[in-house]
C-alpha positions in Angstrom: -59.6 -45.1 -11.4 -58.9 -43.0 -7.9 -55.1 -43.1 -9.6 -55.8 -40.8 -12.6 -58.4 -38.4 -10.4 -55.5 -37.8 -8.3 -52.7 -37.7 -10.7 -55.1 -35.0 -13.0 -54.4 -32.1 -10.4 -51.0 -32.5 -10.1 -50.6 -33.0 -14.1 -52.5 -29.5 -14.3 -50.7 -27.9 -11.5 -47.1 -29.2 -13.7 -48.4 -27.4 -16.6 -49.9 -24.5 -15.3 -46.4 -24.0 -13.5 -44.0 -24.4 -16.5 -46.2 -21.7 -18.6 -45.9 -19.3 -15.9 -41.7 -19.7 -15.9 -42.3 -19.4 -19.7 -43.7 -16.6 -19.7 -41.8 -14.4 -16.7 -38.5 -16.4 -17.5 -38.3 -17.1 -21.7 -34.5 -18.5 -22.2 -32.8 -20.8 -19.9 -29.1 -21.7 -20.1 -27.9 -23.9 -23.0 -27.4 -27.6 -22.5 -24.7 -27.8 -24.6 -22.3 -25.3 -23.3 -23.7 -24.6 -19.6 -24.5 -20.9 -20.4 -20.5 -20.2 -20.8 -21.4 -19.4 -25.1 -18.3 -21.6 -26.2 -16.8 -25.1 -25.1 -14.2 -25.0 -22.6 -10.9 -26.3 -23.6 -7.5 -26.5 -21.8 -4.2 -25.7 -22.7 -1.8 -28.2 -23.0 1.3 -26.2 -21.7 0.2 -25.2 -18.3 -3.2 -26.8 -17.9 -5.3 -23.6 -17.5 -8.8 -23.7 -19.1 -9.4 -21.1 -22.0 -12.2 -20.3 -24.1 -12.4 -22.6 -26.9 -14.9 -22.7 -30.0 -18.5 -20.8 -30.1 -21.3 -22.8 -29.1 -23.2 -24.0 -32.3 -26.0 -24.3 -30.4 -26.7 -20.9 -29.0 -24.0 -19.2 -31.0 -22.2 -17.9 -28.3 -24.8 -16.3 -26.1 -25.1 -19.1 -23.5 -28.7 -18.9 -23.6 -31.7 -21.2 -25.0 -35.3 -20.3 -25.8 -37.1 -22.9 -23.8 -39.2 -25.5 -25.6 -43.0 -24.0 -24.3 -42.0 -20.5 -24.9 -41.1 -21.4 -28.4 -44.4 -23.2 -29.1 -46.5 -20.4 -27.4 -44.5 -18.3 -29.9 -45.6 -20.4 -33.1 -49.2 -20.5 -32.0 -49.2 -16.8 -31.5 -47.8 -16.2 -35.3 -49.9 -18.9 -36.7 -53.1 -16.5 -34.8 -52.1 -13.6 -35.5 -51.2 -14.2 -39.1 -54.8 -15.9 -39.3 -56.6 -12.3 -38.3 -55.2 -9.9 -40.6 
């Protein structure tokens, strides 16, 4: 029992922490493509590394909307479609 009364803070300090980057900080970088927008490639000739396809994932703009933004986003249309 002492376990979860001190693991309760922390939980709520966690969450309380990841909304506030939400909200000051919306996108992050993609996964998929490291925030370049398309996948790397290399030529085969000399070697150098060129710009290959778009990223499907962001489509080309090397950035995400992260997941809690996204949901705060939902819950604020689902609201404000409610009260009209």
């Amino acid at each position: 029992m002492p376990h979860a009364l001190t693991a309760i803070p922390g939980l709520i300090f966690i969450t309380l922490g990841y909304a506030a980057l939400c909200a000051v900080s919306p996108f992050g970088t993609c996964r998929k493509c490291n925030g370049f927008g398309h996948q790397i490639r290399q030529s085969r000739v000399t070697g150098r590394l060129k710009p290959g396809r778009v990223c499907r994932s962001c489509h080309g703009y090397g950035r995400r909307i992260r997941i809690g933004r996204w949901l705060y986003n939902r819950v604020a249309g689902f609201h404000r479609d409610g009260t009209r």
